[in-house]
C-alpha positions as CSV (number, residue, x, y, z in Angstrom):
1,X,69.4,98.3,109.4
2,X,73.1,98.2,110.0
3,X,74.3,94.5,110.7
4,X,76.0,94.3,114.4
5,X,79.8,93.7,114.4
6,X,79.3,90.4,116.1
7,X,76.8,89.0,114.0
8,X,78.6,89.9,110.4
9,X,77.2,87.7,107.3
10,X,79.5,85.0,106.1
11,X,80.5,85.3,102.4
12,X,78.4,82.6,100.6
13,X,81.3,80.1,99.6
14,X,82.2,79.9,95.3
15,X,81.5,76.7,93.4
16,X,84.4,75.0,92.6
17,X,85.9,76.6,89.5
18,X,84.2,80.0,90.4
19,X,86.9,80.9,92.5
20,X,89.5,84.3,91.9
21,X,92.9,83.5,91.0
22,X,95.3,85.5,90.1
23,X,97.2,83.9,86.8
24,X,99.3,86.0,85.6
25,X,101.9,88.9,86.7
26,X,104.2,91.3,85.3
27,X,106.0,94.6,86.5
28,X,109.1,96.4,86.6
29,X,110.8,97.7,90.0
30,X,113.7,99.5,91.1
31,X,116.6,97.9,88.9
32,X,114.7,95.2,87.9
33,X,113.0,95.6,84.4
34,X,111.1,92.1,85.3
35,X,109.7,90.2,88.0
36,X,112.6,87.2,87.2
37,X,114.9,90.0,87.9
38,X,112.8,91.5,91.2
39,X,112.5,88.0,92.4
40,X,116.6,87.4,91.7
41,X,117.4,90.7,94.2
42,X,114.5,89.7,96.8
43,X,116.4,86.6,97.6
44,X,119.8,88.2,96.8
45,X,118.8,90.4,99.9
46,X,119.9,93.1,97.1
47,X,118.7,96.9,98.1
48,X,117.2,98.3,95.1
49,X,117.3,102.0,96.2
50,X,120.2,103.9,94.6
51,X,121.8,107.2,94.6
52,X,122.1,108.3,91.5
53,X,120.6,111.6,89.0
54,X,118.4,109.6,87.0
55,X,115.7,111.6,87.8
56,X,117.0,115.3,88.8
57,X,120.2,116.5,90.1
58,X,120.9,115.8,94.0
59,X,121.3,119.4,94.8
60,X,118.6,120.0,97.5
61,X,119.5,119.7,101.2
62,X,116.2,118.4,102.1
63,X,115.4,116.0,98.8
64,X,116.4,112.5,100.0
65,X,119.2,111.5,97.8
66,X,118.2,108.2,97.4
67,X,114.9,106.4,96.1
68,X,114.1,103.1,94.0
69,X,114.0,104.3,90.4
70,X,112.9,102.0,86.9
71,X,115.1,101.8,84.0
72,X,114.2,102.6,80.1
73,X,111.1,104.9,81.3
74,X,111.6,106.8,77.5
75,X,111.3,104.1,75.3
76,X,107.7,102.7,73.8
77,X,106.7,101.0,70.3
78,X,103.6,103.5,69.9
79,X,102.6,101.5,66.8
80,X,103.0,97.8,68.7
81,X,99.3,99.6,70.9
82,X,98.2,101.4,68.3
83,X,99.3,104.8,69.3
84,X,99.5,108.0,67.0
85,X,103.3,109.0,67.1
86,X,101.9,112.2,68.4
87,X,100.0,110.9,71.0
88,X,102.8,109.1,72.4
89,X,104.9,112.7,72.3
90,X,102.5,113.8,75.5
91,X,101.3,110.7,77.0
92,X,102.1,110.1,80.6
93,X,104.8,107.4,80.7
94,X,102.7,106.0,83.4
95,X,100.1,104.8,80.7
96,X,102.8,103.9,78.3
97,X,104.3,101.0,81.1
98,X,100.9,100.1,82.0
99,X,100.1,99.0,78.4
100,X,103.7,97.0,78.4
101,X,103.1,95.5,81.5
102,X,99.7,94.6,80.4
103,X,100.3,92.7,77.5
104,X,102.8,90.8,79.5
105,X,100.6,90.0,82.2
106,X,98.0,88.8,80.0
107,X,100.3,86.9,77.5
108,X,101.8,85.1,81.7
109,X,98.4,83.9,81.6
110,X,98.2,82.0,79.3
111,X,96.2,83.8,77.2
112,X,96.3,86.3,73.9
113,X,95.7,89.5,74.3
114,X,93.6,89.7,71.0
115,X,91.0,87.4,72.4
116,X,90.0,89.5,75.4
117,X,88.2,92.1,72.7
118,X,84.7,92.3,73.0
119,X,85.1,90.2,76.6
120,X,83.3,91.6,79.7
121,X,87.0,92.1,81.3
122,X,87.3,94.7,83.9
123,X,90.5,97.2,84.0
124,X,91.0,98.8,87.6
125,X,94.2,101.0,87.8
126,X,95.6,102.1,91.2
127,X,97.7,105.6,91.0
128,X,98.1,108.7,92.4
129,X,100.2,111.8,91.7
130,X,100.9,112.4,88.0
131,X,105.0,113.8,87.8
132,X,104.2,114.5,84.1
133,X,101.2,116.3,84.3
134,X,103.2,119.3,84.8
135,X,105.1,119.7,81.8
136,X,102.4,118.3,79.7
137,X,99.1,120.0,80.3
138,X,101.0,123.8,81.6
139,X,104.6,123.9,80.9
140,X,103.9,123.5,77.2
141,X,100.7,124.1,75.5
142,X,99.3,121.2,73.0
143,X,96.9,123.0,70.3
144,X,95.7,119.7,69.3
145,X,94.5,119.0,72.9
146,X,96.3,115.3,72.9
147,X,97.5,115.9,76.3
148,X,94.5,115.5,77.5
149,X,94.5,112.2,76.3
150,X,97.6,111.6,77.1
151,X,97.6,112.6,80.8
152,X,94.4,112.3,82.0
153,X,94.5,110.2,85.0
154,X,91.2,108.6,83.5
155,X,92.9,107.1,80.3
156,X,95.3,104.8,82.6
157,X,92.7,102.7,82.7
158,X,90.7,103.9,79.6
159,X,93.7,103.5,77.3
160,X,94.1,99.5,78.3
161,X,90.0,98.6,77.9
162,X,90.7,101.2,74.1
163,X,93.5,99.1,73.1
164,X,92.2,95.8,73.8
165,X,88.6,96.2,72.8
166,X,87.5,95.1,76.4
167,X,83.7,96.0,77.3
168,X,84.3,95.9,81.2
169,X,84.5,98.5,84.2
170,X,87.2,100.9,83.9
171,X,88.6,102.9,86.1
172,X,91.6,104.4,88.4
173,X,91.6,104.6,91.6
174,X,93.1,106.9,93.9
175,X,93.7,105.9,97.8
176,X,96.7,107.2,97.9
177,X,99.2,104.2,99.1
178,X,96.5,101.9,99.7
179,X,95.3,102.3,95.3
180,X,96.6,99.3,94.3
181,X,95.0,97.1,97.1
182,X,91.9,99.2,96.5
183,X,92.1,97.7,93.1
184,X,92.3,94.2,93.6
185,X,89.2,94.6,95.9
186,X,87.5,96.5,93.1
187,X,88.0,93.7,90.7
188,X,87.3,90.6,93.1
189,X,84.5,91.9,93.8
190,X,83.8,92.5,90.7
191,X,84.4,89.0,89.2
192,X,82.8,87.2,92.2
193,X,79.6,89.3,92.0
194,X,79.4,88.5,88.2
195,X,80.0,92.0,86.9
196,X,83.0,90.7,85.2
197,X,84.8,87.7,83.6
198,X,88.3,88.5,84.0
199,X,89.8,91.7,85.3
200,X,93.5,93.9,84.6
201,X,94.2,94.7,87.6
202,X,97.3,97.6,88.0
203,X,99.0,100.3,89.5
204,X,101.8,102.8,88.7
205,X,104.2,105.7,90.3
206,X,106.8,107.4,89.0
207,X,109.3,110.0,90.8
208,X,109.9,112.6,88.1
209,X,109.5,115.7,89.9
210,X,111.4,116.4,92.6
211,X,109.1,118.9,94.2
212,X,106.6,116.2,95.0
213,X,109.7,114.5,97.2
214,X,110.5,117.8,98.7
215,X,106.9,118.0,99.9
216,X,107.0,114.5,101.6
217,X,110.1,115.2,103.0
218,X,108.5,118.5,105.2
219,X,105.9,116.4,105.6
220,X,108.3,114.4,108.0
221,X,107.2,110.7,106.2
222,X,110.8,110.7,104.6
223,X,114.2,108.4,106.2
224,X,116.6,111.2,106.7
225,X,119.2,109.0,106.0
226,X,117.9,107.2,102.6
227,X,117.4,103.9,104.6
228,X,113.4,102.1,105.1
229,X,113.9,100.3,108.1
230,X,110.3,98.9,108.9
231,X,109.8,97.1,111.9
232,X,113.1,98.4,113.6
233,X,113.5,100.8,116.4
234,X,115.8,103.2,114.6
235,X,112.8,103.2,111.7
236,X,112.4,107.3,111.2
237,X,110.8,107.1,107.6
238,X,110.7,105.6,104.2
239,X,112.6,105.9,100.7
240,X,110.2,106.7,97.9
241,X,110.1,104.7,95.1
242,X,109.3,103.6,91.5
243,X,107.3,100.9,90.0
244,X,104.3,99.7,87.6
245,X,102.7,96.1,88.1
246,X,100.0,94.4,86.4
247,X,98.1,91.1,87.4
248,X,95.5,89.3,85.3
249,X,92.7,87.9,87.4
250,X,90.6,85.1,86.3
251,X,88.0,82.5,87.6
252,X,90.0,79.4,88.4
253,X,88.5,77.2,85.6
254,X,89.2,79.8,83.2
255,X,92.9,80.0,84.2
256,X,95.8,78.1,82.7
257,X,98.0,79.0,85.6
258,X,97.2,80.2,89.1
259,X,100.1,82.2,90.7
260,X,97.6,82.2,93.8
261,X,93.8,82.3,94.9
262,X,92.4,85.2,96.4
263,X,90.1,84.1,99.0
264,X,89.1,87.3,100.3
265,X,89.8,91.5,100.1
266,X,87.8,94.1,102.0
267,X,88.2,98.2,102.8
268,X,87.2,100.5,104.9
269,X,88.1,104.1,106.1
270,X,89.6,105.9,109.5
271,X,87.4,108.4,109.2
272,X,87.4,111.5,111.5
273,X,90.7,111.7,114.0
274,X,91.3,114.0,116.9
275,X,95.5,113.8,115.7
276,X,95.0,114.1,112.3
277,X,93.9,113.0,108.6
278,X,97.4,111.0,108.4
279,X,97.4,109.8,112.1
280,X,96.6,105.9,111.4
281,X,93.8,104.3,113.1
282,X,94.8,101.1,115.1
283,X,91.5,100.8,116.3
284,X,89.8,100.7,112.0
285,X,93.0,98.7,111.4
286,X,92.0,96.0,113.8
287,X,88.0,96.2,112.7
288,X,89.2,95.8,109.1
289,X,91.3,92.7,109.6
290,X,88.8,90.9,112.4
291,X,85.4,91.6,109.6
292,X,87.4,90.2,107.0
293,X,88.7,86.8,108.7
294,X,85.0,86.9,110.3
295,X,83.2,86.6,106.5
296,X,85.3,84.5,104.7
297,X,85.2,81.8,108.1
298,X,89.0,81.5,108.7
299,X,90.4,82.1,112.0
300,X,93.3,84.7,111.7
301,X,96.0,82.0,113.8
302,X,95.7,79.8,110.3
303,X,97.6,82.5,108.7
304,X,101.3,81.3,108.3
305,X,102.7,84.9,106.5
306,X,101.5,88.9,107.1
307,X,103.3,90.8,104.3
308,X,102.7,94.3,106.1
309,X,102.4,97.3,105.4
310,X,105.4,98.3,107.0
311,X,106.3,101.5,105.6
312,X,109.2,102.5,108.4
313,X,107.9,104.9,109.7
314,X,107.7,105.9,113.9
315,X,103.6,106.1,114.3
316,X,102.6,103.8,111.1
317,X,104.5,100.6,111.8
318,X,103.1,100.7,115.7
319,X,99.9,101.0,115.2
320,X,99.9,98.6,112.6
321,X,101.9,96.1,114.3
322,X,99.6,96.7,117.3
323,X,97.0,95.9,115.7
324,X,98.3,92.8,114.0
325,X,99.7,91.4,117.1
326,X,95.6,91.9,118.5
327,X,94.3,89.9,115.3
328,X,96.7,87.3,114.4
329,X,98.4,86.6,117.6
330,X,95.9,85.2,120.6
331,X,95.8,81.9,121.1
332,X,98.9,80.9,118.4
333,X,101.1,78.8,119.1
334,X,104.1,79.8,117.1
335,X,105.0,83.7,116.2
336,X,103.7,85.3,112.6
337,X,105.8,85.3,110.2
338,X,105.8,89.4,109.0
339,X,108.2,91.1,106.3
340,X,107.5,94.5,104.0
341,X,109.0,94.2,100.7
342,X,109.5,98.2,101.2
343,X,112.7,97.6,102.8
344,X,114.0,96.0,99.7
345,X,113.0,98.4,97.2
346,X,111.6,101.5,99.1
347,X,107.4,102.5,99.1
348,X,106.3,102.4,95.6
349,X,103.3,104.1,97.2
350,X,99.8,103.8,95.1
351,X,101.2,100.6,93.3
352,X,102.9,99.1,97.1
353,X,100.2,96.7,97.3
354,X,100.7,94.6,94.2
355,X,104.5,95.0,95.0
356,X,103.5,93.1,98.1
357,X,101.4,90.6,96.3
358,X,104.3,90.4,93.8
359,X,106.6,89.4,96.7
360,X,104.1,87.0,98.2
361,X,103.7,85.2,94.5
362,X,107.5,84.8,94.4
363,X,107.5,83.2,98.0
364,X,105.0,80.9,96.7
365,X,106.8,79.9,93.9
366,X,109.8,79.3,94.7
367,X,109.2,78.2,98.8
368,X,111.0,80.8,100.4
369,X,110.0,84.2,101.7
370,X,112.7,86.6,101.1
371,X,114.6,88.9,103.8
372,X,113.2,92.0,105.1
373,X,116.4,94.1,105.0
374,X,117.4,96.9,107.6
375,X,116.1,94.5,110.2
376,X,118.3,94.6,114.2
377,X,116.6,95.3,117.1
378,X,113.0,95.1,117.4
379,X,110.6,98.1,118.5
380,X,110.1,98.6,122.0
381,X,106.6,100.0,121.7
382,X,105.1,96.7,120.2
383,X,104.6,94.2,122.9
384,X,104.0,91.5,120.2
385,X,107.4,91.9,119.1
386,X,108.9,91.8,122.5
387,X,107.3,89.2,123.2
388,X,107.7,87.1,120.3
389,X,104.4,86.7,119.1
390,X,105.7,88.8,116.1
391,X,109.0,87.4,113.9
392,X,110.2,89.6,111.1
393,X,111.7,86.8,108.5
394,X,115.3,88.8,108.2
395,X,117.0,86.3,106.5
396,X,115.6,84.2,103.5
397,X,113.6,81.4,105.2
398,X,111.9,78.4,103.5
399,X,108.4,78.2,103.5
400,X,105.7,75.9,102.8
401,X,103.0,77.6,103.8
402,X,99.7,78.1,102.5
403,X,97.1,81.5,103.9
404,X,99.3,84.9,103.5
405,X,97.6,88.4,104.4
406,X,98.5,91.8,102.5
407,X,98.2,95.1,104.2
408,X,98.0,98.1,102.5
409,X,96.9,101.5,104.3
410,X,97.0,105.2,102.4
411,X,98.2,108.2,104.3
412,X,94.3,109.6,104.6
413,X,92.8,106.4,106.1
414,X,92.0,104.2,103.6
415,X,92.6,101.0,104.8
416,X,93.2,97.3,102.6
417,X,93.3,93.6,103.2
418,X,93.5,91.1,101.1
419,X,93.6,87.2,102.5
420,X,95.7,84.7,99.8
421,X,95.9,81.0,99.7
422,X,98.7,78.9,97.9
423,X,98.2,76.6,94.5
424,X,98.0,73.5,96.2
425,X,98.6,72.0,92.8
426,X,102.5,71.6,92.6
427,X,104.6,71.1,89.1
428,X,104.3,67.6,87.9
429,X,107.9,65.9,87.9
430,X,109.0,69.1,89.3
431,X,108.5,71.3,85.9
432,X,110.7,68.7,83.6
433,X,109.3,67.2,80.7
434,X,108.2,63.9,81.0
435,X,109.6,62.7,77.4
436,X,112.4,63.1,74.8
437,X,110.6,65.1,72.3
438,X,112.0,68.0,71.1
439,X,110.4,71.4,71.9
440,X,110.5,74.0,69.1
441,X,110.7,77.7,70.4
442,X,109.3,80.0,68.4
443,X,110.7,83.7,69.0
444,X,110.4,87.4,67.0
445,X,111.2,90.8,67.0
446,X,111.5,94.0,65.7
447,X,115.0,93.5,65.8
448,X,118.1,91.4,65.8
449,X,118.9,92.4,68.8
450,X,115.2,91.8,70.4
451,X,115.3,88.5,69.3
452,X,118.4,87.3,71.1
453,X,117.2,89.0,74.5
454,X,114.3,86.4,74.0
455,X,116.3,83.8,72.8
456,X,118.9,84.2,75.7
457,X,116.4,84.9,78.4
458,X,114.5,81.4,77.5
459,X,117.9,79.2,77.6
460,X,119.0,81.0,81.0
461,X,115.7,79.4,82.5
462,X,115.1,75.9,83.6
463,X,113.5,73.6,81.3
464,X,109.6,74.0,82.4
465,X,107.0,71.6,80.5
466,X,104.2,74.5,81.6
467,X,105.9,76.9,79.3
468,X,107.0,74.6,75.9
């Protein structure tokens, strides 16, 4: 029998230790090849989206001219992950940024890759549209049938759990912009409910085709004018956009590091519409949010920070503001804090989410939450805005809070949340060592040249006990 919506079960509450953290984090962004670099332009209020023919020439009056785009896409040490020269001729450079982010997220942790083999560690991948897929599987035909394994939207997932010997789930996941989120939910659950010690938890989109922009644009979800203005009441669309992120999930006692703890994560779907598959729901928005702060026993007004959703665009940012505002805002006594890292670096689409997360982690590191750019006059249709229930942080503002929510909704109605708190464990002495002793730094390469970016990266950084 289905349980009422007033009378929803409360999530039993972890033993201490059993918690989910997530401890480690890597990714690359629009003109940031790491999250040092992504956190440097978040609070450089830097815009990441660039014109440019990186990708295909800008000859198209309806192909937006600008978008957020990844360096050094082409380059990959097949033999580093084991790959067949041949295989890494047709693999989807999707899979080939996911292993590299991988590796780093895991080695972030704390923790070598080589001892996850034979682990009960989950991989869940968030993606959607393969740009590749094109060339590889019709455009040119593979005798030997290793595009299959290369572009298979499977072996995202497959490929990571092959490589490191890993006897967990393993998956993709396809929600459209909601994939990522969908992912982390996947995983939670999945460690929470025993399934799983430890999870990979990813998601990846590339802009390679330009046809696939074309079609968004007609499809009127595309800024006209290359700018993602969420929130604002000039908004008329979003600037599409490239990145892969990877975060390592682990039980707290397991983890050497927690970036943060994820308390709670829950789904659900629109379902039928009378205006349309992509019409959002307001109405499944608000149930979403309300069940999830319902289960995990934590009233909504404790939440100090909503990264949203916030795509930019005239229906989507209403209703879910609308919806936000009827959540978080009755009975608070000082606005929500709400920003969308998508007007820094553009809608990254299936992988959004962990951008947001990503953004949220850096705010929690470092005590401020970065500027939502494009931000000046608030829209008129949100009353919560108007009446200052809702404050978009448009300047960097210092923060020291500790319960952050993460939207994340895909253009057919699948809808995300995921509730996280703050390490309330802060840096002994601030990160500095304690002593005198000398710390030896041990660094290597392929290369000369490999070896100095290490070596140069490492002294640009303060002094951090954690790391030597």
């Amino acid at each position: 029998m289905p349980v009422p919506t007033d009378a929803r079960p409360r999530l039993s509450q972890l033993p201490l230790g059993e918690e989910v953290v997530i401890s480690g984090i890597s990714g690359c962004f629009p003109e940031s090849e790491n999250v040092y670099q992504f956190r440097d332009n978040l609070i450089d209020s830097v815009n990441m989206t660039t014109i440019d023919d990186r990708r295909w020439k800008l000859d198209h009056p309806e192909i937006p001219s600008r978008s957020g785009k990844l360096y050094n896409i082409v380059k990959f040490d097949a033999s580093f992950f084991g790959v067949h020269y041949k295989q890494a001729q047709v693999m989807d450079p999707q899979c080939r940024l996911l292993l590299e982010r991988t590796y780093e997220a895991v080695v972030d942790a704390g923790v070598n890759p080589q001892l996850l083999k034979g682990q009960n560690t989950g991989v869940f991948i968030g993606a959607s549209f393969s740009e590749s897929e094109r060339i590889l599987f019709y455009d040119k035909l593979q005798t030997s049938g290793l595009s299959l394994t290369g572009c298979s939207r499977a072996m995202l997932a497959n490929r990571l759990s092959y490589w490191l010997g890993t006897h967990g789930p393993s998956y993709m996941l396809d929600s459209a912009c909601s994939s990522s989120l969908y992912a982390v939910e996947h995983a939670y659950r999945a460690i929470r409910d025993g399934y799983c010690d430890s999870a990979i938890v990813g998601g990846s989109n590339l802009c390679l085709h330009p046809y696939i922009t074309l079609l968004f644009s007609r499809l009127g979800v595309l800024s006209r004018d290359g700018v993602c203005r969420p929130f604002d009441r000039d908004a008329n669309g979003y600037v599409r956009s490239e990145a892969v992120c990877v975060m390592f999930l682990q039980k707290a006692q397991d983890a050497k590091r927690v970036y943060a703890k994820v308390l709670h994560a829950k789904t659900n779907s629109d379902g039928y519409k009378d205006k349309g598959i992509t019409y959002p729901s307001r109405e499944r928005q608000t149930q979403l949010m309300e069940q999830l702060y319902e289960e995990i026993g934590i009233k909504p007004t404790s939440v100090d920070y909503l990264e949203a959703h916030g795509t930019g665009t005239r229906v989507g940012d209403c209703e879910e503001l609308n919806a936000v505002d009827q959540v978080f805002c009755k009975g608070r006594k000082t606005p929500l804090l709400i920003g969308s890292v998508k007007s820094n670096m553009g809608h990254a689409e299936p992988v959004s989410g962990l951008c947001s997360i990503t953004k949220v982690a850096i705010a929690m590191e470092n005590g401020v939450i970065p500027a939502n750019l494009n931000f000046s006059s608030p829209r008129e249709d949100v009353e919560g805005m108007i009446m200052g229930r809702l404050k978009v942080v448009s300047e960097n503002l210092p923060w020291k809070g500790s319960l952050v929510g993460v939207n994340s909704f895909g253009f057919g109605g699948s809808n995300a949340h995921v509730l996280l708190e703050k390490n309330g464990k802060g840096k002994v002495n601030g990160g500095a060592p304690t002593d005198l002793i000398p710390r030896l730094v041990v660094a290597s390469g392929r290369t000369e040249e490999a070896v100095n970016v290490i070596l140069k990266d490492f002294e640009s950084r303060p002094v951090d006990a954690e790391y030597v």
